[in-house]
N, C-alpha and C positions, 0 to 999 in steps of 0.2 A: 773299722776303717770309716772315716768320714766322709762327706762330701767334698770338702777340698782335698783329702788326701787322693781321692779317687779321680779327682781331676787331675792333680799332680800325677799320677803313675798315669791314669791313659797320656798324657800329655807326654813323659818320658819313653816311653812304648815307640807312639808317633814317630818321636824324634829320632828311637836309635834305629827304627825299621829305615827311614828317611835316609839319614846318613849311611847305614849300611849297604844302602842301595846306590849311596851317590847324589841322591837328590837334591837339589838344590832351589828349581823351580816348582815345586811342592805350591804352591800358591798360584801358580800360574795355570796348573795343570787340573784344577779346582775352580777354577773362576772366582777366589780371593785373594784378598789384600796378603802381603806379608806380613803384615804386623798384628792382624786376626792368626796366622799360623801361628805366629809368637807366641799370642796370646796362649792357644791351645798350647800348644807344647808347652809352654810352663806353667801349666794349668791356670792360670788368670780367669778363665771363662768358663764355662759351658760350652762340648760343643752338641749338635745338635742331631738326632738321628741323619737327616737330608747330608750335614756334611760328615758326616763319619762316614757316610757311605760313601762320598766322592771321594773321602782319603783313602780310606779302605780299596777302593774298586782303580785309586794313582799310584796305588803300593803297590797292587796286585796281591792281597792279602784280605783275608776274611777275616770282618768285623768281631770277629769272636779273638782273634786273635790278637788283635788292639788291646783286646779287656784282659790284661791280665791280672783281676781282683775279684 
């Protein structure tokens, strides 16, 4: 698996924990943009330890559990 594939899956990860919880304000609740969340979730970017943690810690879900690769 590559680096963009692996951006792509943590990025769909994100998205389905997000949705499955209802979330919507996922960027608010982070102190980012929504179009930086975009990004992530459909892997366009890097995201960066600092913010994995803040998504990780808005999930209520441990950052190991993001990485599913």
């Amino acid at each position: 698996m590559n680096i963009e594939q692996k951006r792509q899956a943590l990025g769909k990860r994100i998205r389905a924990v997000r949705e499955e919880q209802g979330l919507s304000q996922l960027a608010l609740m982070i102190g980012s943009s929504k179009s930086h969340i975009w990004r992530i979730e459909t892997g366009r970017v890097g995201v960066g330890i600092d913010d994995l943690g803040r998504i990780a810690d808005a999930l209520g879900s441990p950052v190991r559990d993001l990485l599913t690769f």
